[in-house]
DRENZA-933387 format. One line per 4 residues: number of its first residue (from 1); for each residue x, y, z of C-alpha. Coordinates in steps of 0.02 Angstrom, whole numbers, plus 32768, in hexadecimal, padded with zeros to 4 digits. Example, Ala and Ser with C-alpha at 12.3 -4.5 7.8 and 13.67 -1.06 7.14 Angstrom:
BEGIN
1) 8267,7F1F,8186  82AC,7FCB,8165
//
This chain:
BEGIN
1) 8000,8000,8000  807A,806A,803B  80DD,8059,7F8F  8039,8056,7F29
5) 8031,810E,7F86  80E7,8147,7F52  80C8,8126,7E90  801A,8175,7E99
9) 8064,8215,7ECA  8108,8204,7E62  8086,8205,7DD2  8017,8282,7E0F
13) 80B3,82F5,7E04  80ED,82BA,7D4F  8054,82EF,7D13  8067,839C,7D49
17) 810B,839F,7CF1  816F,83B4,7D9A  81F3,8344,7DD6  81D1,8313,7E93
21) 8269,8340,7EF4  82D6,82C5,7F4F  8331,8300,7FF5  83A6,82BA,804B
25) 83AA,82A7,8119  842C,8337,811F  83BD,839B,80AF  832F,837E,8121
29) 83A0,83BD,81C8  83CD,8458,8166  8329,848A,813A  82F6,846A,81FF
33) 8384,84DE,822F  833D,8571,81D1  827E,855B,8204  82BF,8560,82B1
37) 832B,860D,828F  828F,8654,8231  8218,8637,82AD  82AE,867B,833F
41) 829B,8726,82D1  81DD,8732,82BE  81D4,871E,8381  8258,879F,83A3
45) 81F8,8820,8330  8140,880A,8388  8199,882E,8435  81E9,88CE,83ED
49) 815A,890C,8394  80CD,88E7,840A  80C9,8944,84B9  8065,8880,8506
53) 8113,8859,8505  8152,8857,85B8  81E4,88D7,859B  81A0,897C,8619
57) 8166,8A15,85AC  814E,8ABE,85DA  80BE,8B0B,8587  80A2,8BAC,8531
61) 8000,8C01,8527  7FFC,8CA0,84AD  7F74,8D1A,84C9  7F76,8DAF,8442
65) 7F15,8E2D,8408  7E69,8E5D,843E  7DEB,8DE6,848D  7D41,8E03,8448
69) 7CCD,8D7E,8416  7CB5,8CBD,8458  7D04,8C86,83CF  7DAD,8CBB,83F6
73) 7D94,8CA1,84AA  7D82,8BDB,8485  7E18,8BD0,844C  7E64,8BFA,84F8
77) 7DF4,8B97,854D  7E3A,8AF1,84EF  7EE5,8B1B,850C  7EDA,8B39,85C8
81) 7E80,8A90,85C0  7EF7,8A44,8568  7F82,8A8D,85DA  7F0C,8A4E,866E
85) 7F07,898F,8636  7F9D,896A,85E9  8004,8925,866D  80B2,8935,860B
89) 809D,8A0D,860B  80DB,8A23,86D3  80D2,8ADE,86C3  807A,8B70,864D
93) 80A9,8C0A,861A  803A,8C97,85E4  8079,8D0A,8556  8001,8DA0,8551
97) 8014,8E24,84D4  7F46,8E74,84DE  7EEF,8F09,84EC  7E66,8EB0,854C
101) 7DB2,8E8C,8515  7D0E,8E75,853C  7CEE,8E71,85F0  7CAC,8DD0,8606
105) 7D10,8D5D,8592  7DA4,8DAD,85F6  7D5F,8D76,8697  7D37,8CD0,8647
109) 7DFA,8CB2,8609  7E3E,8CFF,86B4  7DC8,8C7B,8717  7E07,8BE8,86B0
113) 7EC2,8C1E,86CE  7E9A,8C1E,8790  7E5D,8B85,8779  7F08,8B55,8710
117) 7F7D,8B79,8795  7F20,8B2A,8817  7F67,8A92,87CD  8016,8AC0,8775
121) 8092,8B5D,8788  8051,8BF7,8720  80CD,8C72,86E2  80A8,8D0A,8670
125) 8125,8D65,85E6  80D2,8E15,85C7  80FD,8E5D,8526  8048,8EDD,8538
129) 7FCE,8EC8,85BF  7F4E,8F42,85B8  7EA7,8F40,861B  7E5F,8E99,85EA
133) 7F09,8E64,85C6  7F53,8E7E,8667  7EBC,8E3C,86BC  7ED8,8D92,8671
137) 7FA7,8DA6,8699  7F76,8DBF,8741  7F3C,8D30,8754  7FFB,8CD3,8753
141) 806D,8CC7,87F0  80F6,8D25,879D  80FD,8DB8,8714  818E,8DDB,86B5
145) 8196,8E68,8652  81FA,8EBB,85B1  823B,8F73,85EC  81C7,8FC0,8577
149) 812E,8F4D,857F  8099,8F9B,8590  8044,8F78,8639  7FA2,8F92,86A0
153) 7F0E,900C,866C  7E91,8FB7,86F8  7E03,8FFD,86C9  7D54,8FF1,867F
157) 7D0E,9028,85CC  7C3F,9020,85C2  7BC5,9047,8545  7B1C,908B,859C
161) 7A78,903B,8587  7A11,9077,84F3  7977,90E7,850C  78DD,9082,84E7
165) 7872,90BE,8469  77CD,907B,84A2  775E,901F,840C  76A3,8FDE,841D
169) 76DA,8F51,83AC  7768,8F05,841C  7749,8EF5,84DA  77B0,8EED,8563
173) 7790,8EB1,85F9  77EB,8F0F,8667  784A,8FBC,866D  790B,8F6F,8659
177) 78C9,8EDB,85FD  791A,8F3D,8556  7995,8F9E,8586  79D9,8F27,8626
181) 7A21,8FB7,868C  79EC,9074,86C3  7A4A,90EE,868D  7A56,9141,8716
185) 7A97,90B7,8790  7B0A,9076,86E2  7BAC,90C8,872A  7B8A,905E,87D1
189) 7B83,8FC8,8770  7C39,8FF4,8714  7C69,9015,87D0  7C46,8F60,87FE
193) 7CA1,8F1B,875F  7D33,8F90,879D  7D2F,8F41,884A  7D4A,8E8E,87F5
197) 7DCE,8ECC,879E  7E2E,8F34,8813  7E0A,8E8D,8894  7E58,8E27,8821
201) 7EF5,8E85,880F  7F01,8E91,88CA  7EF0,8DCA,88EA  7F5F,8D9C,8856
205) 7FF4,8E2B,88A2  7FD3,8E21,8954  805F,8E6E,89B7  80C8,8E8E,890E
209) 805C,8F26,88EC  8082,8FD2,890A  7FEA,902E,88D7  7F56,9047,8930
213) 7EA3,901F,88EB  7E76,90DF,88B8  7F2D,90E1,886A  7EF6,903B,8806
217) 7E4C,9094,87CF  7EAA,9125,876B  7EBC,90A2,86D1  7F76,90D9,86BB
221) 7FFB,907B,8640  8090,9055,867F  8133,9025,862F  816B,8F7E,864E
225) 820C,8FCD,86C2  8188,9033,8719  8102,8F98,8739  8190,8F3C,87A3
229) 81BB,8FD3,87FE  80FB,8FE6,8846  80E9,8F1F,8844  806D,8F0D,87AA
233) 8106,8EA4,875C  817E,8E39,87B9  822E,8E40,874D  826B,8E7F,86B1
237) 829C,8DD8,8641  8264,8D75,85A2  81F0,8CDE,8580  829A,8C7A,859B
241) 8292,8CB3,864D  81EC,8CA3,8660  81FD,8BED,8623  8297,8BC7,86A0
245) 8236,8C1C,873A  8193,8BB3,8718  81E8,8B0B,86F9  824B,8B36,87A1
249) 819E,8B48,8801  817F,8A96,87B4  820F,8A47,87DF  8238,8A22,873D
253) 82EE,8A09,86EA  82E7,89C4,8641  8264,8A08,85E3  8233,8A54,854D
257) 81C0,8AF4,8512  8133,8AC3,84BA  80AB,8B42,8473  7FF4,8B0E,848B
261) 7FAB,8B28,83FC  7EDD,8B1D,83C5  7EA0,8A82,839A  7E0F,8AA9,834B
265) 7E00,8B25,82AA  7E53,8BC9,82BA  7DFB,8C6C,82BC  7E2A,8D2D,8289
269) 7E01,8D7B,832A  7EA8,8D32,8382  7F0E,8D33,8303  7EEC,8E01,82BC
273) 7E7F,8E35,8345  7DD8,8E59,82EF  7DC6,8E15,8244  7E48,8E74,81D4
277) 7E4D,8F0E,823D  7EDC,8F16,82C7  7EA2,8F44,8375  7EE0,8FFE,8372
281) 7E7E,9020,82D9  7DD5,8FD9,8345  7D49,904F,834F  7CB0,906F,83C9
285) 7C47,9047,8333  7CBE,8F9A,8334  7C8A,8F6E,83D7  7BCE,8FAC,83BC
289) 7BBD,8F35,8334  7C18,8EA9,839C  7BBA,8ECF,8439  7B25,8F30,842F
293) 7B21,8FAB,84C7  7B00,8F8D,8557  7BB1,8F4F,8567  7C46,8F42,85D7
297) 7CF8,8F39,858F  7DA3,8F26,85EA  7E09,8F72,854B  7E9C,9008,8522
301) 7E65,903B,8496  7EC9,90D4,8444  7E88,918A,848A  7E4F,91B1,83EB
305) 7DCE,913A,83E6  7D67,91A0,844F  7D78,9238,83FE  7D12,91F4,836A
309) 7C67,9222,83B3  7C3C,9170,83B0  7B91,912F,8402  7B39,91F1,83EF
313) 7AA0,91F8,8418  7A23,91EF,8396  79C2,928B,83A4  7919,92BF,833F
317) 7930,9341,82CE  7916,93FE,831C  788E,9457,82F4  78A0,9508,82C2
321) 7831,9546,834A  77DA,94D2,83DB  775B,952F,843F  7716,9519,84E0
325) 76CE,95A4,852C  76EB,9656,852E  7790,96B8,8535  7827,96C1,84CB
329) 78CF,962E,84FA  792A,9621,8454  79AC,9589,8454  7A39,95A1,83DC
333) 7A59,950C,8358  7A8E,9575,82CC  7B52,953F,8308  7B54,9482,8306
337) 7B19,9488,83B0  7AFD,93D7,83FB  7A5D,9407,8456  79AA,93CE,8435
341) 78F1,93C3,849F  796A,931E,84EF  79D1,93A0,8558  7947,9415,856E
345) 789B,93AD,8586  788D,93CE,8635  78CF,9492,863F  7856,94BA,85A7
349) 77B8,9450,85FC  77DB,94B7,86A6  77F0,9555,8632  773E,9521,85E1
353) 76EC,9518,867F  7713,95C3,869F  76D8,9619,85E0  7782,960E,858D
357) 77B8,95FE,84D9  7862,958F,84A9  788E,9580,83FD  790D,951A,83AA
361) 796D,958B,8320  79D2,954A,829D  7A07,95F4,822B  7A68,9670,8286
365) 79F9,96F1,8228  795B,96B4,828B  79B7,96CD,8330  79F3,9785,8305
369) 793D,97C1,82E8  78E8,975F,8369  796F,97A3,83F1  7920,983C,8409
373) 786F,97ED,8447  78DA,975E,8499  78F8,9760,8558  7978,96D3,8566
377) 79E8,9679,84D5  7A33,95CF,8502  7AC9,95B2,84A4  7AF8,94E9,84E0
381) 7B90,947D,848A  7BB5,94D5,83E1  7C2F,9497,8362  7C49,952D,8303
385) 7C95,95CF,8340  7C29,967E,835B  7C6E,970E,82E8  7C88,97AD,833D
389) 7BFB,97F2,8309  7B89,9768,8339  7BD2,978B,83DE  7BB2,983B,83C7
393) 7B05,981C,83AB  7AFF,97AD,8447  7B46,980D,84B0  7AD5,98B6,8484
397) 7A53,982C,84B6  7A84,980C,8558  7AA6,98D9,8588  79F4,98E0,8559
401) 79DC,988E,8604  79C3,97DD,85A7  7A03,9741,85E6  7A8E,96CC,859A
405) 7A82,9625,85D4  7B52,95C1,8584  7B54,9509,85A5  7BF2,948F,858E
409) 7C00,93EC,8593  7CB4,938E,8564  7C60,92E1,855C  7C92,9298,84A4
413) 7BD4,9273,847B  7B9A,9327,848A  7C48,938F,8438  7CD8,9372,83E5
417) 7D48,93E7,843B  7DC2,9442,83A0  7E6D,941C,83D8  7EB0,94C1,8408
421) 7E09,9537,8410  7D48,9508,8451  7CD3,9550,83F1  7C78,9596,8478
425) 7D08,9601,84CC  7CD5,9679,840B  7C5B,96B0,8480  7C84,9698,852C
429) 7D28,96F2,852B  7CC7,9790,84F4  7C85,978B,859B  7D28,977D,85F2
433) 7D1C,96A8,8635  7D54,960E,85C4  7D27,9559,85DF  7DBA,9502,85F9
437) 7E09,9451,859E  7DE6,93A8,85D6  7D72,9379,8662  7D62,937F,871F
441) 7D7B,92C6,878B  7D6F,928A,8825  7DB0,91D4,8863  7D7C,91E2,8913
445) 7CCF,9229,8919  7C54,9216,8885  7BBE,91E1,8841  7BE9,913B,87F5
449) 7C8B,915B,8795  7D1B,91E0,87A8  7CBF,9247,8714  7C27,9275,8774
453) 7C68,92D6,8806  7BF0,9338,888D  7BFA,93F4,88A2  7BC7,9433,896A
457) 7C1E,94EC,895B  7B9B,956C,8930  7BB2,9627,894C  7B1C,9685,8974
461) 7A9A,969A,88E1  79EF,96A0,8898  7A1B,9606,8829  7A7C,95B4,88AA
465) 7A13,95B0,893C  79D4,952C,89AF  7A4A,94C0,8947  7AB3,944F,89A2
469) 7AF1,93C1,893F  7AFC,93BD,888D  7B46,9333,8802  7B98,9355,875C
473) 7BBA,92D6,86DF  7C68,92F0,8687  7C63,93A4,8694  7CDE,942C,8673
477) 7D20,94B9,86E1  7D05,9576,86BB  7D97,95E7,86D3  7D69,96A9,86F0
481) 7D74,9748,8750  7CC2,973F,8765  7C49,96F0,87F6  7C60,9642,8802
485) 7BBC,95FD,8843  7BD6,953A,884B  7C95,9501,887B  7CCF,9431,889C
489) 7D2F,940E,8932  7DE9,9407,894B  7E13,935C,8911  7DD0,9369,886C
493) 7E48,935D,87E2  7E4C,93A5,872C  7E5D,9326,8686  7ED5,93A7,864E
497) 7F41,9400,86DC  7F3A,935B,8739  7F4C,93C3,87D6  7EBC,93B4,8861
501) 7E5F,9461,889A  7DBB,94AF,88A1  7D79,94DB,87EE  7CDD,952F,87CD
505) 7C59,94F1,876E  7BD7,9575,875F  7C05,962F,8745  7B8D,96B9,873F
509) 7BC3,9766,86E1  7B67,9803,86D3  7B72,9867,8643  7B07,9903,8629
513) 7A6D,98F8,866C  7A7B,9837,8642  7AAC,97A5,868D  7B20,970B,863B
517) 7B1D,9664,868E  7B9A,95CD,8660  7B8D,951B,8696  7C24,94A8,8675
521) 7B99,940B,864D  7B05,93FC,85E9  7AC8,9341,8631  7A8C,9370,86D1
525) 79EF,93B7,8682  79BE,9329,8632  7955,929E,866B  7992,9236,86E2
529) 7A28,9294,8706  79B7,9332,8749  796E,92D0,87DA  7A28,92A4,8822
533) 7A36,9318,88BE  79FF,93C4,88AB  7A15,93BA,87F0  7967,93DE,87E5
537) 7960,9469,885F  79D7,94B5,8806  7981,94BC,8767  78DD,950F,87C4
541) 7945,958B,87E6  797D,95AC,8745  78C4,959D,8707  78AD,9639,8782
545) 7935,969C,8734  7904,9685,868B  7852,96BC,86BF  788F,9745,8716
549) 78C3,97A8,8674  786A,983C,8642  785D,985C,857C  77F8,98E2,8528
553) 77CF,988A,8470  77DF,98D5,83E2  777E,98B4,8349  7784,98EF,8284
557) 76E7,993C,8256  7661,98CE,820D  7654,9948,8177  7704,992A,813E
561) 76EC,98AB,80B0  777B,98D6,8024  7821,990D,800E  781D,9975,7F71
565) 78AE,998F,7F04  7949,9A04,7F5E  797D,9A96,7F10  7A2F,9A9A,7F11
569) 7A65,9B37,7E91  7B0C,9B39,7E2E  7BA2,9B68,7EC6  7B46,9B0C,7F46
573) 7BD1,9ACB,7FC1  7BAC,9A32,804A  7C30,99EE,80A4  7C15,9943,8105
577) 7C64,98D4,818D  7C8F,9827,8135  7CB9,9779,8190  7CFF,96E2,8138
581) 7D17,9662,81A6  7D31,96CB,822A  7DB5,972C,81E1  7D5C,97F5,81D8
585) 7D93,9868,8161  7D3E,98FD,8103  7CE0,991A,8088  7CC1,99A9,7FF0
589) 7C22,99B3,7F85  7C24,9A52,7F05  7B91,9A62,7E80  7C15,9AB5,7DF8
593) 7B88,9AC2,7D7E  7ADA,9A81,7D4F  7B21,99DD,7D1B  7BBF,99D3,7D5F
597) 7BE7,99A3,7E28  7C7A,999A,7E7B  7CA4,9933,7F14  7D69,993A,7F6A
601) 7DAF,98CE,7FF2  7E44,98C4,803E  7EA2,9843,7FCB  7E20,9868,7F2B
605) 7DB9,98D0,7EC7  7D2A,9893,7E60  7CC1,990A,7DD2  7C0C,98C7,7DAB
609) 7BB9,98E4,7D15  7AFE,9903,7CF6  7A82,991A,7C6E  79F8,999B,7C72
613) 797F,9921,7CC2  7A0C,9901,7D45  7A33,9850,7D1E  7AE8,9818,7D28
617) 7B3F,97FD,7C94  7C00,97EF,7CCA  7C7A,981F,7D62  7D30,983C,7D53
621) 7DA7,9814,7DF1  7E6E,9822,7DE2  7E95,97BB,7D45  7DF1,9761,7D43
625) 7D55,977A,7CD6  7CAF,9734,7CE3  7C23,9753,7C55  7B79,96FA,7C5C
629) 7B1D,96C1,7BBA  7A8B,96F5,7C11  7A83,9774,7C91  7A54,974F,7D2A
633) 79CF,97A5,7D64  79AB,982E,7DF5  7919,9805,7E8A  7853,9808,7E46
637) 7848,98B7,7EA7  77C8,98E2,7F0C  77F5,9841,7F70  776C,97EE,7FBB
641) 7767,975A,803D  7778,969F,7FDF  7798,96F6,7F45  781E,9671,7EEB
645) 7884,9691,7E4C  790D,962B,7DEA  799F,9641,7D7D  7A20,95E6,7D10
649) 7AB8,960B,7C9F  7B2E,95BD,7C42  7BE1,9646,7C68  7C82,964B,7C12
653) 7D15,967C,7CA1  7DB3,96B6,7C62  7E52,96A2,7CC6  7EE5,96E7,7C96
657) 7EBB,96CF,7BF6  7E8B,9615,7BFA  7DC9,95F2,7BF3  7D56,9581,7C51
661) 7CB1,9553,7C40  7C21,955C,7CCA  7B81,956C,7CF9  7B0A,95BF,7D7E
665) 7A5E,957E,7DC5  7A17,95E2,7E5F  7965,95F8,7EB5  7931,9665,7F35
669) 789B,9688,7F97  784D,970B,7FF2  785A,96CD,80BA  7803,975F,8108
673) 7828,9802,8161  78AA,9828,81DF  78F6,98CF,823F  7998,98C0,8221
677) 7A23,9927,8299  7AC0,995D,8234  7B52,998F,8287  7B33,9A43,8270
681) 7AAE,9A27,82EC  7A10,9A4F,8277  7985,99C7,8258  7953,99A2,81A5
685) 78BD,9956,8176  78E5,98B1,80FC  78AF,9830,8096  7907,977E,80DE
689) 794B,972A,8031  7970,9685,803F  79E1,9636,7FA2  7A32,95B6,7F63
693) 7ABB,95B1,7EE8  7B08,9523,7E85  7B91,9541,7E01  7C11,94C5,7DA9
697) 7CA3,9503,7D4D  7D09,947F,7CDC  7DB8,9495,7CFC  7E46,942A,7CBA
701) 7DBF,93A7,7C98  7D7D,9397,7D56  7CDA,93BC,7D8C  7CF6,945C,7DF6
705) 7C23,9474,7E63  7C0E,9506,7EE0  7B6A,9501,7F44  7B51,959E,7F9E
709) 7AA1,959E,8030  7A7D,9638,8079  7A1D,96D2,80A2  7A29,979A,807C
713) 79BA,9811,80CE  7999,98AB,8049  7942,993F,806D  78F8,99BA,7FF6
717) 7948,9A3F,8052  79FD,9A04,8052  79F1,9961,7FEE  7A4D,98E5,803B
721) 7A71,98F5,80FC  7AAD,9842,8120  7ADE,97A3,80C9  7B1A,96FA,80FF
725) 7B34,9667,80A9  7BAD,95C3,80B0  7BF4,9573,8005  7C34,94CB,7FF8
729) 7CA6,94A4,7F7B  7CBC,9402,7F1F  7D2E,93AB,7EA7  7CE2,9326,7E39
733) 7C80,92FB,7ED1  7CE8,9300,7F5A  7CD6,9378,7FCF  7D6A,93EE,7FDD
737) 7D34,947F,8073  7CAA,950A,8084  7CCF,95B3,80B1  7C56,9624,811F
741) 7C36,96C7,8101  7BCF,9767,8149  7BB3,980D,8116  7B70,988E,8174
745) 7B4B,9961,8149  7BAC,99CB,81A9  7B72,9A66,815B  7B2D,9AB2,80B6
749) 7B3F,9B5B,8062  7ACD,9B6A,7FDE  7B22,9BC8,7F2A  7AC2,9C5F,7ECE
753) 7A9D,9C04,7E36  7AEF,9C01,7D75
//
């Protein structure tokens, strides 16, 4: 059988064409000899490249860049665990180069590491811990540190709960159900997260720190030199000491680093922070979108983060004139202000009860006519600055015996402060007090955070009394020569000086027969913030002073329905006041002839050109000439309320000899009738034009557009009194800058005639 066996397969392997081969017993012993070396080098490579092998490993756990969503938080989780379970890593150690994160994955990884070195030696290597990144480092027994690592920031960032906006469609069934916090009580619930933090820090230093708890609270970076020296940081050294000092605390000789890695599909967010974008280039609106607000971060983010007014409000749109009772309040938002019926809700209801009138003003024109029936102008957060003669005209308001009511408020949501002027010291100074930079703090008594500090020093007034306590919510400090009202305590520090003192808050001046009030913060009148202390008792009091104003009104005569054309014979001579962008400057306006006007300013003189119906046809400025296919037409005199004309041209403008072709579209209308007081002192009686102006000039093949809004006041006495108007200029569609301007008669001298 067994032969019958050998033949069978000696011709099963003819067939195939193959010659079975024959080996010998010292072939056999060779080929034993080599399956024994080959299997001695597979086994020698699984125990180097595995860490089951029993050989003792150090591990390395990397934390970088920001921690934001779940997703990147897993992966930590699984290598702590894996650090946890496999016996062969003796000892860990934590590199942490983060920012921080959201507040309660941070809490989540710093509980897990607690949890870590309960069973094995935990060491960190800091190249940045920052907030959330130094609350996880905290968390080993030892922190070394590079000399210029970036250390500490203990601290809190949170987003405020959002105002419901109730609907009939959606219930809730309670009054947090949506928006899970108050507002009010928010910055106590920051203050607990704090707490945790700052208690951490405490356990995980113990004796080794030299800072005390309010110290801790500041948020301050340190280097990494400066972290050992107050005991945030143990020693200056590398991840090769770090790696020596925890396989010391394990008892461990022979051993060999080994980086944990992930074992489960990598994400962005640890790798490159969030998505593509690197954690210094993270945003408010970033986190928004990540975390919808209410949220709590522990997170450095770069400064100018938060001067991106990020999370505004979202206010309704103003309306030009809200009325609720009798009297005249008129609240300036012709200057960007960031101030709506939010702010005011409460002050204009308690100003209602009592017959009063606030309005909401968006044109600077509006304001100048209704001051003179006005008893009190609010001017609260503006963004643009006041020309001098908009403070002129304010200020002849307030020696009228009028009121001025100036309100400040440095919180990012409300003003971007210009970096080296405020807009709202245009107008302040020119009562002799300035609001100051940066905001007023207070780490030992506040309301909730440092930012919302108390005020208990009140001198003796009308608008102060029977106040005792009051709270301001990041609010700014007043400096003057005039009566400060309101003043913090000693140990209250300026954002700015950094030094502690006394800083007033509220400063009353008197000016005239008038009377200016500043506050350094706008939030305290708004609901909730006005029932803290005796915020509301304050703002009865203002109620009462803004009642107590006395104005007799003045009113143009019902009869008055037309401005009819001015007569304005040949050597008629006005001269004007002229602002551009704040800059003034004079201005020249000469009839020459009956169609020929000339108009000189300082750096230019320009010649108009007219035909006998008084249409422009060309003008003529230093090297420039403009002519207009069709002239553009004068005013549809006698003008008459709502009365609405248009106009167009193509124009051919000629440039030192080069020409360009444009063209003009404009529309104005007929607003209504206004006294207007030029700066010769004398009323005029005028028409309110409002216009708009579009033109686009072709120049080297781009689209050059110029849209000009405004308003001119023209009388048939002088003609025009007043003008203002804003272009914006753009370059095939860009925006490029807008320039302001404002024009204002000065006097008039009227010629003989041709």
């Amino acid at each position: 059988m067994k032969k019958v066996s050998t033949n069978n397969n000696q011709m099963i392997w003819r067939k195939v064409g193959v010659t079975r081969p024959r080996f010998s017993r010292k072939d056999l012993a060779l080929v034993c000899i080599v399956c024994i070396l080959f299997a001695s080098w597979l086994g020698y490579l699984y125990y180097v490249a595995t860490p089951k092998a029993t050989k003792d490993i150090v591990g390395v756990i990397r934390v970088e860049g920001p921690i934001l969503t779940s997703s990147s938080t897993d992966q930590y989780f699984d290598v702590i665990n894996q650090a946890m379970l496999n016996e062969s890593v003796k000892a860990v150690v934590l590199v942490v180069d983060s920012p921080g994160g959201y507040a309660d994955l941070i809490e989540q990884i710093y509980l897990d590491l607690l949890k870590l070195k309960e069973r094995k030696p935990l060491v960190a290597s800091v190249v940045m811990a920052l907030s959330g990144g130094y609350y996880i480092a905290v968390a080993a027994d030892y922190i070394y540190v590079h000399p210029s690592s970036f250390v500490g920031n203990i601290g809190v960032i949170g987003q405020g709960p959002p105002v419901l906006i109730p609907s009939e469609q959606v219930i809730e069934s309670g009054a947090y159900k949506v928006t899970g916090f108050s507002e009010i009580l928010f910055p106590y619930n920051l203050s607990h997260a704090l707490d945790n933090f700052v208690s951490a820090v405490e356990r995980g230093r113990e004796n080794r720190l030299n800072l005390s708890s309010t110290h801790l609270r500041k948020g301050l970076v340190y280097l990494g030199s400066e972290a050992v020296s107050v005991g945030l940081a143990d020693e200056m050294g590398s991840i090769q000491n770090a790696t020596e000092r925890a396989a010391g605390e394990a008892d461990v000789v022979e051993y060999e680093a080994v980086e944990l890695k992930y074992r489960g599909e990598p994400t962005l967010q640890v790798s490159s922070g969030y998505g593509s974008v690197e954690w210094q280039n993270l945003t408010i609106e970033a986190l928004e979108r990540l975390h919808p607000p209410p949220a709590v971060y522990y997170l450095y983010l770069p400064p100018r983060t938060f001067a991106q007014v990020s999370s505004s409000p979202e206010y309704p749109a103003v309306a030009s004139s809200i009325s609720v009772g009798r009297g005249p309040v008129l609240v300036d938002v012709s200057h960007g202000n960031r101030i709506s019926w939010w702010e005011l809700d409460i002050l204009i209801g308690e100003l209602a009860k009592r017959n009063m009138t606030a309005s909401f003003v968006s044109r600077w024109g509006d304001i100048d006519s209704g001051l003179d029936n006005a008893s009190c102008l609010i001017v609260a957060a503006p963004t643009e600055a006041y020309s001098a003669e908009e403070g002129n005209r304010i200020e002849a308001f307030v020696k009228k015996g009028r009121l001025l009511l100036l309100f400040f408020d440095p919180a990012a949501e409300y003003v971007a402060i210009p970096e080296l002027f405020a807009p709202i010291n245009s107008l302040s100074t020119k009562f002799g007090f300035s609001f100051a930079k940066g905001y007023l703090y207070n780490e030992v008594e506040n309301f909730g955070m440092y930012r919302n500090i108390y005020v208990r020093n009140f001198a003796s007034d009308p608008l102060t009394q029977n106040l005792r306590s009051l709270v301001l919510f990041t609010a700014d400090h007043i400096n003057s020569m005039g009566k400060a009202l309101a003043s913090t305590s000693n140990d209250t520090y300026s954002s700015v000086s950094e030094k502690a003192g006394s800083y007033a808050t509220i400063v009353l001046v008197e000016r005239g027969n008038g009377t200016i009030v500043a506050f350094g913060d706008l939030t305290f009148l708004r609901e909730p913030y006005c029932y803290v202390e005796d915020n509301y008792k304050l703002m009865m009091n203002l109620v009462s002073l803004v009642t107590s104003v006395q104005v007799p009104v003045e009113e143009v005569e019902e009869g008055v329905k037309e401005v009819a054309k001015p007569d304005l014979p040949v050597g008629t001579e006005k001269n004007f006041t002229e602002w551009v962008n704040g800059a003034e400057s004079p201005l020249r306006w000469l009839r020459v002839n009956k169609t020929e006007v000339k108009v000189e300013r300082p750096n230019r003189t320009t010649y108009y050109y007219f035909t006998e119906n008084d249409a422009l046809m060309r003008w003529v400025s230093d090297g420039m000439e403009c002519i207009y296919e069709y002239p553009l037409p004068e005013a549809p005199y006698p003008l008459t309320k709502g009365e609405r004309w248009k106009y167009e041209s193509n124009y051919t403008l000629t440039v030192e000899g080069e020409e360009y072709n444009g063209n003009i579209v404009g529309e104005e209308e007929v607003e209504g009738f206004e006294e207007v007081l030029a700066e010769d002192n004398k009323k005029y009686f005028c028409a309110r034009v409002e216009y708009t102006e579009v033109e686009q000039l072709i120049i080297d093949g781009r689209n050059m557009t110029m849209v000009t809004k405004g308003c001119y006041w023209e009388s048939s006495e002088a003609g025009t009194v007043k003008q203002e108007a804003t272009t914006r200029y753009y370059v095939d569609g860009a925006f490029t800058g807008e320039e302001k301007r404002t024009l204002l008669l000065k006097s008039i001298r009227k010629g003989q005639g041709a």
